[in-house]
Every structure is written in C-alpha cells, then in structure tokens.
Biopython code that builds the backbone (N, CA, C, O; Angstrom):
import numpy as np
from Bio.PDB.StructureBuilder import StructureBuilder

atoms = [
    (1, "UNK", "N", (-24.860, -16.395, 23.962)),
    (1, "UNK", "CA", (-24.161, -17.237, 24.905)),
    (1, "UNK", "C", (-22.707, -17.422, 24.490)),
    (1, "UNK", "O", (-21.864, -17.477, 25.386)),
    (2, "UNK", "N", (-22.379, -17.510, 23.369)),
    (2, "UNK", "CA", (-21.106, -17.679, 22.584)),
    (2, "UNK", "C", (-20.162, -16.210, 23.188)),
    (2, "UNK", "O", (-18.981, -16.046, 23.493)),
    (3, "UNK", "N", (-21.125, -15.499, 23.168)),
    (3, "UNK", "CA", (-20.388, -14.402, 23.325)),
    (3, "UNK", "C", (-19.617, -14.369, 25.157)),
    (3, "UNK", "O", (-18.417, -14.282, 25.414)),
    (4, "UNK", "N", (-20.523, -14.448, 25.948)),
    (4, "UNK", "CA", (-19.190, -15.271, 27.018)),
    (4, "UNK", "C", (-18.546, -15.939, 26.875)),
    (4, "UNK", "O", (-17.775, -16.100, 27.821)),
    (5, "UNK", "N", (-18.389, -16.606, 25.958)),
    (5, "UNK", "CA", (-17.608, -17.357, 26.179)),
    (5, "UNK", "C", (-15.912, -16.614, 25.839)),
    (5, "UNK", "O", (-14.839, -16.623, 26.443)),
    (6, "UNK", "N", (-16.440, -15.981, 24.469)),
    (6, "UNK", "CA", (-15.494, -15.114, 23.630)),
    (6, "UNK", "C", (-14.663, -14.249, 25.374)),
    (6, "UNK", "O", (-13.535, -14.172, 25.861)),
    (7, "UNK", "N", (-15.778, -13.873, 25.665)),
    (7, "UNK", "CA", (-15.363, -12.236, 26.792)),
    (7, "UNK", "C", (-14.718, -13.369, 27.851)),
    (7, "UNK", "O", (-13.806, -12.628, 28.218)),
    (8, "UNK", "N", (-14.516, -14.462, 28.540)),
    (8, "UNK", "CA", (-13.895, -15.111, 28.979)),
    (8, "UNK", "C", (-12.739, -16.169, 28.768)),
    (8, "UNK", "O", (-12.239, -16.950, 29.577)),
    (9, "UNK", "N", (-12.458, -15.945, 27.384)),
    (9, "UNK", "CA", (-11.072, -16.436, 26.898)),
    (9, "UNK", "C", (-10.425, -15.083, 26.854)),
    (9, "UNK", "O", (-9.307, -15.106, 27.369)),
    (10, "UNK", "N", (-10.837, -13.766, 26.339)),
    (10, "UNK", "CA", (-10.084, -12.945, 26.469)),
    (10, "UNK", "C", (-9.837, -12.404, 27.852)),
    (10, "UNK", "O", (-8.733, -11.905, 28.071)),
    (11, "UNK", "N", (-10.694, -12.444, 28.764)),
    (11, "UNK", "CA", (-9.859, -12.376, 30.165)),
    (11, "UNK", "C", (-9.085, -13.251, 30.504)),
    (11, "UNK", "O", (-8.289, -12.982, 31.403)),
    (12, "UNK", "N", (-9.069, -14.751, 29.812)),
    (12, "UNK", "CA", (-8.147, -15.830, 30.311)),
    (12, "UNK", "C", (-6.848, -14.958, 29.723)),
    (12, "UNK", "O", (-6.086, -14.545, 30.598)),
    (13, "UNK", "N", (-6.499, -14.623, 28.307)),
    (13, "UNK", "CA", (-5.347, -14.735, 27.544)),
    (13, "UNK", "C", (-4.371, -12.765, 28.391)),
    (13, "UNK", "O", (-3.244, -12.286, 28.514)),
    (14, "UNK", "N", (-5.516, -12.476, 28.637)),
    (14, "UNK", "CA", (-4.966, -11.353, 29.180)),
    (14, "UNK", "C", (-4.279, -11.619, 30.432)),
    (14, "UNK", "O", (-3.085, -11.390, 30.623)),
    (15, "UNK", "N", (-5.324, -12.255, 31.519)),
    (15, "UNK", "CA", (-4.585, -12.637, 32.733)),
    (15, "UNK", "C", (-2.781, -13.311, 33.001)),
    (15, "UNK", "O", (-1.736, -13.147, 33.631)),
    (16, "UNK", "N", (-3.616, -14.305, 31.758)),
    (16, "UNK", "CA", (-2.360, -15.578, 31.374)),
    (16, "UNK", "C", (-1.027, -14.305, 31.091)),
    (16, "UNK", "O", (-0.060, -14.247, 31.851)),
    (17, "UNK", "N", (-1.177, -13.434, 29.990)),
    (17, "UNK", "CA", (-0.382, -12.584, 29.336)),
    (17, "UNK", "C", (0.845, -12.002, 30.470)),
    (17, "UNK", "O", (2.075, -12.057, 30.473)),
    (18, "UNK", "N", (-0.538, -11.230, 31.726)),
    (18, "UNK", "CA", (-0.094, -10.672, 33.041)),
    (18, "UNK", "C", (0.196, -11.328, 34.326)),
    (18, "UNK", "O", (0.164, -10.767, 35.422)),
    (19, "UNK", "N", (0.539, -12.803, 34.058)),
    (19, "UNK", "CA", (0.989, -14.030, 35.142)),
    (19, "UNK", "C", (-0.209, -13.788, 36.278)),
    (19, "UNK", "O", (0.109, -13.620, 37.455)),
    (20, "UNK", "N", (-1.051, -13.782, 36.024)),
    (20, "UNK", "CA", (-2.555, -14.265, 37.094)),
    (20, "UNK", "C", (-2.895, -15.932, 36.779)),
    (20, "UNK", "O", (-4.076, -16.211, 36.572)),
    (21, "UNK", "N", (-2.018, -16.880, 36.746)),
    (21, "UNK", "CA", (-2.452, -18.092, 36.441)),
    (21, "UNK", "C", (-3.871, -19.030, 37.627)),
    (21, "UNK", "O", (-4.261, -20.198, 37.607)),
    (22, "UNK", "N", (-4.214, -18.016, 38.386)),
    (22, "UNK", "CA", (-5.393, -18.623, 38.667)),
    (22, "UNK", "C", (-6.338, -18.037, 37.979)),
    (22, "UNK", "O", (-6.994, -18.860, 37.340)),
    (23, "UNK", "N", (-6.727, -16.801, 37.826)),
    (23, "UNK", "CA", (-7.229, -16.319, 36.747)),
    (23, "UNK", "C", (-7.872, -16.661, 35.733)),
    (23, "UNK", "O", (-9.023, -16.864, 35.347)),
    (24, "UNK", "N", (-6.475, -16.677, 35.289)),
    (24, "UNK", "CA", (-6.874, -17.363, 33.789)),
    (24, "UNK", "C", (-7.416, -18.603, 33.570)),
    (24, "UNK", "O", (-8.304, -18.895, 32.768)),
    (25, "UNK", "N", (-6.401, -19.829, 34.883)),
    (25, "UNK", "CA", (-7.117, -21.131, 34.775)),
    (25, "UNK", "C", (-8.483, -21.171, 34.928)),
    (25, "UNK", "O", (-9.043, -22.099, 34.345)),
    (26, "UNK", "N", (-9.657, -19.868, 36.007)),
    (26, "UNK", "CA", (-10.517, -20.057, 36.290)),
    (26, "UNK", "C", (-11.729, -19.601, 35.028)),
    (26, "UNK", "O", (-12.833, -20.117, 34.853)),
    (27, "UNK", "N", (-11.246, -18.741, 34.443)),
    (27, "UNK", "CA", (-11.582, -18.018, 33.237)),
    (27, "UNK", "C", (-12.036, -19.526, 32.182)),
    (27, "UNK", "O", (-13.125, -20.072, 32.006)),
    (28, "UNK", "N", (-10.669, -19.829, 31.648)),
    (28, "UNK", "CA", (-10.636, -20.777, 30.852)),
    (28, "UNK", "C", (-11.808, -22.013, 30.952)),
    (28, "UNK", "O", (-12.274, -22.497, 29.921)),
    (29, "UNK", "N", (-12.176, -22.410, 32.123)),
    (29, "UNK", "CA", (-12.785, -23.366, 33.225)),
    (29, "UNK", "C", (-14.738, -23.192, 32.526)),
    (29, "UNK", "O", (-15.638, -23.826, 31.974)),
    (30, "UNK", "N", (-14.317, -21.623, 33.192)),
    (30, "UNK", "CA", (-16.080, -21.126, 32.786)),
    (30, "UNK", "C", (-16.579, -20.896, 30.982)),
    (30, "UNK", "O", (-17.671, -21.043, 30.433)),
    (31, "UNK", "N", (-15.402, -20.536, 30.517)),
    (31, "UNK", "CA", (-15.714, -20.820, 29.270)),
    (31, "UNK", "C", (-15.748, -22.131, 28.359)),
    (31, "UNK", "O", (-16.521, -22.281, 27.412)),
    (32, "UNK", "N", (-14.846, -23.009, 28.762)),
    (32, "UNK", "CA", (-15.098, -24.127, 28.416)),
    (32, "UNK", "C", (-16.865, -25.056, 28.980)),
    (32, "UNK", "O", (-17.445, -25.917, 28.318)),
    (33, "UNK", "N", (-17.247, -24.568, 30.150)),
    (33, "UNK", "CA", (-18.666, -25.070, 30.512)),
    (33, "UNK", "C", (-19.430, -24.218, 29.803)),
    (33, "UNK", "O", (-19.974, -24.959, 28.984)),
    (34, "UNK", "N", (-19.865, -22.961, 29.581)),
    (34, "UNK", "CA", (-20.254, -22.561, 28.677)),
    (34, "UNK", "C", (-20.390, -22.906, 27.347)),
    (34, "UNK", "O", (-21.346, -22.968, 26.575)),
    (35, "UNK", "N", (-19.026, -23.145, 27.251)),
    (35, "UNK", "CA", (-19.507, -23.164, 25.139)),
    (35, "UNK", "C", (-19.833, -24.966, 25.430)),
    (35, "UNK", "O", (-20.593, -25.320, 24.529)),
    (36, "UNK", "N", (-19.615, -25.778, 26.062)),
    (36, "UNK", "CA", (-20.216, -27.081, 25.904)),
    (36, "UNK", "C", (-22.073, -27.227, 26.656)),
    (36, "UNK", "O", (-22.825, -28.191, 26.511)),
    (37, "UNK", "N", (-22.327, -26.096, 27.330)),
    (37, "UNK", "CA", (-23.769, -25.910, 27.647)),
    (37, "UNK", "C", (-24.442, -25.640, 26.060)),
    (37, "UNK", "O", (-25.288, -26.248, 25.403)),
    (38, "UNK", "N", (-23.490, -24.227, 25.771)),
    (38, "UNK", "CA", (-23.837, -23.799, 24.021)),
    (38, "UNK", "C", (-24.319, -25.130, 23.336)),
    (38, "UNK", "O", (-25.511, -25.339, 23.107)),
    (39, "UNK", "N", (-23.084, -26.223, 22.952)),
    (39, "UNK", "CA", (-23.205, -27.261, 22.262)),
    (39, "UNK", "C", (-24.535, -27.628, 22.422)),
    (39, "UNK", "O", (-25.442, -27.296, 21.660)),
    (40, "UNK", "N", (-24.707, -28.684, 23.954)),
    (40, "UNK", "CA", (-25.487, -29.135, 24.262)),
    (40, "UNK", "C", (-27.357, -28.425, 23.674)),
    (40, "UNK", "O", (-28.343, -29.027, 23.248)),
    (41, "UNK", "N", (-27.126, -27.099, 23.913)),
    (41, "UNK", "CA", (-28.533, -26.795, 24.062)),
    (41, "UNK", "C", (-28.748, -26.467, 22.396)),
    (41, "UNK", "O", (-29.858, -26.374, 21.873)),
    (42, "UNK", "N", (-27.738, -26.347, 21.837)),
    (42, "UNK", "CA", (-27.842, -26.314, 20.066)),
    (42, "UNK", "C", (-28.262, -27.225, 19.662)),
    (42, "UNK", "O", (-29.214, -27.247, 18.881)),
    (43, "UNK", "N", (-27.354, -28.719, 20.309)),
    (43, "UNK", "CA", (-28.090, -29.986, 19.235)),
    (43, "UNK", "C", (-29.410, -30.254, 20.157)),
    (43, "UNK", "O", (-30.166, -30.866, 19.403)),
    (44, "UNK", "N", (-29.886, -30.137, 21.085)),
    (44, "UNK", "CA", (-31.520, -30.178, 21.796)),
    (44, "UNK", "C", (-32.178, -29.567, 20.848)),
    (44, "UNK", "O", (-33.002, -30.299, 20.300)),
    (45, "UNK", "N", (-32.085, -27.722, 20.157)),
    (45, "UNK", "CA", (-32.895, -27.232, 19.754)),
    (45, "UNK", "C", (-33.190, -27.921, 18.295)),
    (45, "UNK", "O", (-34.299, -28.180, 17.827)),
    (46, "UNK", "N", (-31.428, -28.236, 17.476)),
    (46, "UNK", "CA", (-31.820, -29.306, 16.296)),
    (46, "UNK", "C", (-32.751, -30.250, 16.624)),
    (46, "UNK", "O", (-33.941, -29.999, 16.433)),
    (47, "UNK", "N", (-32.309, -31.587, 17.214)),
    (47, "UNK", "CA", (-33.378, -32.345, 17.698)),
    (47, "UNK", "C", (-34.929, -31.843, 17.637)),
    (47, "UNK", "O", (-36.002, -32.316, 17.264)),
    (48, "UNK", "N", (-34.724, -31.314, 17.886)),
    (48, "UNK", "CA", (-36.513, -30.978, 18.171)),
    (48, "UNK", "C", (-37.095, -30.380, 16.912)),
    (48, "UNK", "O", (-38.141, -30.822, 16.437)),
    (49, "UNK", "N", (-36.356, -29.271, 16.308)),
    (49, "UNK", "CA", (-36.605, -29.015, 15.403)),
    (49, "UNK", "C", (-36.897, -30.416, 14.387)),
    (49, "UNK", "O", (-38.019, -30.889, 14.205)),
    (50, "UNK", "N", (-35.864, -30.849, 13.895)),
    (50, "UNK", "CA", (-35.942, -32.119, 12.722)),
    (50, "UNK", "C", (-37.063, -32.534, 13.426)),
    (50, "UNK", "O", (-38.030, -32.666, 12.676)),
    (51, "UNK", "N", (-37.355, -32.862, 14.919)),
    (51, "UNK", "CA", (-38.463, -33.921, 15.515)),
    (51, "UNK", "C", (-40.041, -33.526, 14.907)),
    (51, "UNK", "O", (-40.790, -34.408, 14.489)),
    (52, "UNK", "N", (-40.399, -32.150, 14.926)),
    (52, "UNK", "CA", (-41.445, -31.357, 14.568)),
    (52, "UNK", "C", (-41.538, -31.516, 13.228)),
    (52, "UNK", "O", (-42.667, -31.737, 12.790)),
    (53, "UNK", "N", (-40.700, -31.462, 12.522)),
    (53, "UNK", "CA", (-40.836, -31.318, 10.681)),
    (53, "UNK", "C", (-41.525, -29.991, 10.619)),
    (53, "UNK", "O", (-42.185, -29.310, 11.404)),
    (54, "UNK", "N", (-41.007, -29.860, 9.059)),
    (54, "UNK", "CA", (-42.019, -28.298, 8.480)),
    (54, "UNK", "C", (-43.267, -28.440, 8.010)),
    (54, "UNK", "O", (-43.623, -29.394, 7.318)),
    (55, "UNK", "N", (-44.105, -27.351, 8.418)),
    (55, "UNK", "CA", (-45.627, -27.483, 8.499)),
    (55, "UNK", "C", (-45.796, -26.384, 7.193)),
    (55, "UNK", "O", (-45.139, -25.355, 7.037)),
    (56, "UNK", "N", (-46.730, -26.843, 6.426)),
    (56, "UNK", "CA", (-46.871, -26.772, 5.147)),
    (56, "UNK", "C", (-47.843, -25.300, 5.386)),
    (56, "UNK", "O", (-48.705, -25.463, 6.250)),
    (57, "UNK", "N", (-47.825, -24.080, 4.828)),
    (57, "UNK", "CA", (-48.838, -23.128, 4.980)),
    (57, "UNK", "C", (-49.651, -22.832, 4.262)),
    (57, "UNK", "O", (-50.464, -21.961, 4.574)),
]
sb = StructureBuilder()
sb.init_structure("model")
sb.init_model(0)
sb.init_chain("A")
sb.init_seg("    ")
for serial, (resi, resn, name, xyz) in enumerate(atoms, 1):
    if name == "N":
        sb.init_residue(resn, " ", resi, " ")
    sb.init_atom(name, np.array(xyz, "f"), 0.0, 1.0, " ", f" {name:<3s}", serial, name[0])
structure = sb.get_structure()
C-alpha cells in the first residue's frame, strides 16, 4: 500500500516539475489518503495483535 503512495508523489513531483498544478494537487490528495488509510489500518493490526497476546507452543 505504501508503495502507492510512493508511485503518487512521484507523479505529483513530476507533474508539479512540468506545471500540471491540478495534477499534481490531485496526485498529492490521493496519496496523502492513502498513506493515512496505511496509518490507520497499521495501528488496527497492532491493536489487535497486542489484544491477542502470544500463544505459547
């Protein structure tokens, strides 16, 4: 998931580079919801994890 985000700042910085400023603003937009979905669903999977504890084998 990180990795869109990566491939959509570099279309932002390219656009930006080549004066497409909607572009880029829209670019920038989707990657910023992305990497804060990222966040979000990282500390859920912590959460849950710590919630479960480690099971002894």
């Amino acid at each position: 998931m990180l990795g869109w985000v990566v491939t959509f700042l570099v279309i932002a910085l390219i656009a930006g580079i080549l004066g497409f400023g909607g572009i880029a603003g829209a670019s920038i937009e989707i990657a910023k919801i992305i990497f804060f979905i990222a966040v979000v669903l990282f500390l859920v999977s912590a959460v849950v994890g710590l919630a479960r504890g480690r099971t002894r084998i």
